[in-house]
C-alpha positions as CSV (number, residue, x, y, z in Angstrom):
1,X,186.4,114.8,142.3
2,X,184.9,115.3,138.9
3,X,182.5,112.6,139.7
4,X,181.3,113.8,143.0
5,X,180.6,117.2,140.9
6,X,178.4,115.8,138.4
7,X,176.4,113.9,141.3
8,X,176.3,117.2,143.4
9,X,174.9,119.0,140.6
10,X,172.2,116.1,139.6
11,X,170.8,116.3,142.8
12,X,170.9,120.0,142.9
13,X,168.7,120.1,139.6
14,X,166.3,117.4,141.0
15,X,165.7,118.9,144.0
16,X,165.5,122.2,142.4
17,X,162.7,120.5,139.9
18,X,160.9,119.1,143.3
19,X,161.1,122.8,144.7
20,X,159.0,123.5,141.8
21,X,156.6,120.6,141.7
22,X,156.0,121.3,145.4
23,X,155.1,125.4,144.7
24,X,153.5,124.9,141.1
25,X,150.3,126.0,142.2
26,X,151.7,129.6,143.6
27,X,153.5,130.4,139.8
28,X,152.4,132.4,137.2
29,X,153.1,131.3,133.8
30,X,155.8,133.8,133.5
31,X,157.6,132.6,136.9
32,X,157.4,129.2,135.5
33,X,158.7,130.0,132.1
34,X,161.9,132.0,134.1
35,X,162.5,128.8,136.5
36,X,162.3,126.2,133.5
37,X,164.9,128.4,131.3
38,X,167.4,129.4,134.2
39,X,167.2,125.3,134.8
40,X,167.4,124.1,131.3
41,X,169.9,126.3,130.9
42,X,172.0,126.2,134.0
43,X,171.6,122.5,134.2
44,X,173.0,121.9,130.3
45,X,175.8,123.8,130.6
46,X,177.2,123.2,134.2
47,X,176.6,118.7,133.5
48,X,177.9,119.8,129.7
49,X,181.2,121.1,130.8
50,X,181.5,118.3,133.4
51,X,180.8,115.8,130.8
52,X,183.0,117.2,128.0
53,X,185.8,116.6,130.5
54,X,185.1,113.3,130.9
55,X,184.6,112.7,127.0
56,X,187.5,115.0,125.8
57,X,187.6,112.7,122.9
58,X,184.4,113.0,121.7
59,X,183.1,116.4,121.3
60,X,179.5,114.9,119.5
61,X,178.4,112.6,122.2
62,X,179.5,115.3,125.0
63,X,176.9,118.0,123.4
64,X,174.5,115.2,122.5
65,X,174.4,114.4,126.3
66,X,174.6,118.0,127.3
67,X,171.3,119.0,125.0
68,X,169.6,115.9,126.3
69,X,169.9,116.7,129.7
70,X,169.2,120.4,129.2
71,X,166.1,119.5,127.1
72,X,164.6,117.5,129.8
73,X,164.7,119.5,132.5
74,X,163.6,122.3,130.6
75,X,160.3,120.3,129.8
76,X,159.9,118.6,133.0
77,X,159.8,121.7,134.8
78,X,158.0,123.8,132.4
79,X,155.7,121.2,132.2
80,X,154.8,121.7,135.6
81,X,153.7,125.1,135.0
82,X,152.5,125.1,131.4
83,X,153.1,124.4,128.0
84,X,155.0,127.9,126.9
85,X,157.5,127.3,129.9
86,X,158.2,124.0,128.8
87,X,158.7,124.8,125.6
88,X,160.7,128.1,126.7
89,X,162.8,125.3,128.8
90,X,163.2,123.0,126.0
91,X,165.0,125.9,124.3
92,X,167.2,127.2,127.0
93,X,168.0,124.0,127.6
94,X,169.4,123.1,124.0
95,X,171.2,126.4,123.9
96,X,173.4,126.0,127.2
97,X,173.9,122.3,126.5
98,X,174.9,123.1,122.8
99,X,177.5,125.8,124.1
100,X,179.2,124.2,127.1
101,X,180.7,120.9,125.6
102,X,181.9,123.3,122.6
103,X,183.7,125.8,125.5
104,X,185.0,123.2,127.3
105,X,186.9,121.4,124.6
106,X,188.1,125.1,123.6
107,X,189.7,125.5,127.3
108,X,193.1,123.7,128.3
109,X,192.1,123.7,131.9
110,X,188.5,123.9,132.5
111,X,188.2,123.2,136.2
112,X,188.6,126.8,137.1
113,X,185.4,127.2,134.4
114,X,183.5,124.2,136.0
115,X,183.8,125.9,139.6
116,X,182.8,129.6,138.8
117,X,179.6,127.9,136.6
118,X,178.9,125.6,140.1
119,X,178.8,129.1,142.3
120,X,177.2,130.5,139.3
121,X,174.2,127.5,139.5
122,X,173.9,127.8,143.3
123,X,173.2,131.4,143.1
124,X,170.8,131.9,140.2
125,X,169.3,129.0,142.6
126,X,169.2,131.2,145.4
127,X,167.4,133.9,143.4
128,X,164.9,131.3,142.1
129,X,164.1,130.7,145.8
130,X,163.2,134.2,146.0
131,X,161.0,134.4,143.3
132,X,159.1,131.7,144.4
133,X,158.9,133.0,147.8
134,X,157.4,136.4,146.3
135,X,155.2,134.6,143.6
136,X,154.0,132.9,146.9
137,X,153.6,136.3,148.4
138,X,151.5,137.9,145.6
139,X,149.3,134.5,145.5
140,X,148.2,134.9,148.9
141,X,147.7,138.9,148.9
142,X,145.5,137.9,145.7
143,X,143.5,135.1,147.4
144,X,143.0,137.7,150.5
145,X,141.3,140.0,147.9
146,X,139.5,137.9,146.4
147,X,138.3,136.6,150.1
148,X,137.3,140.3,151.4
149,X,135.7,141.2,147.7
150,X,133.2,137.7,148.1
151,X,132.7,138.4,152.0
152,X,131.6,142.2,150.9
153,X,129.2,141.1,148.7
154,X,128.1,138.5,151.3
């Protein structure tokens, strides 16, 4: 079950990396610095606390993973945007992936954990939907402007 979380939640971040690959051209810096932390940072800790309950044993490799994955995401979809939210991802994404492996070895039962921070990921998703949808919104409303200003002058 464990293993058909951590597969759920990988393709969850890629597609929600694609979402922002496909709209990149709509964000403003600061939209793209708020998607690449919220998945840096949801992506580290939701695969960290997976993977520290896989590698109970080894509490080092678990937050090694964890602030890998977290780290790359972070950039990748920064990157897409610009520089300062990659780097703003980068961090995010070394923060959540350095806290969830240390929570989850802390907990005796951290399925109940894992689930809220699932619902927790799928949300903030839903919100980032909606801030692309208005950053979308505000791009076109600006382009119309900018249309009627040039037309005017025409």
């Amino acid at each position: 079950m464990l293993f058909l979380n951590l597969i759920f939640l990988s393709l969850v971040t890629v597609g929600s990396i694609l979402y922002t690959y496909k709209n990149r051209s709509e964000l403003a810096c600061m939209d793209g610095m708020i998607i690449a932390m919220v998945l840096g940072a949801m992506s580290s800790i939701s695969l960290g606390m997976n993977i520290q309950v896989y590698l109970v044993a080894d509490l080092q490799l678990a937050t090694i993973i964890a602030v890998a994955i977290g780290m790359a995401v972070g950039f990748i979809t920064g990157k897409l945007v610009s520089l300062t939210a990659s780097i703003e991802g980068v961090m995010a994404g070394v923060m959540g992936g350095l806290m969830s492996p240390m929570l989850g070895a802390m907990l005796s039962h951290p399925l109940g954990l894992i689930w809220v921070l699932d619902f927790a990921y799928i949300f903030v998703l839903i919100l980032i939907v909606l801030l692309v949808k208005e950053a979308r919104q505000a791009f076109l409303e600006e382009a119309m402007n900018v249309e009627k200003k040039t037309s005017s002058l025409s």
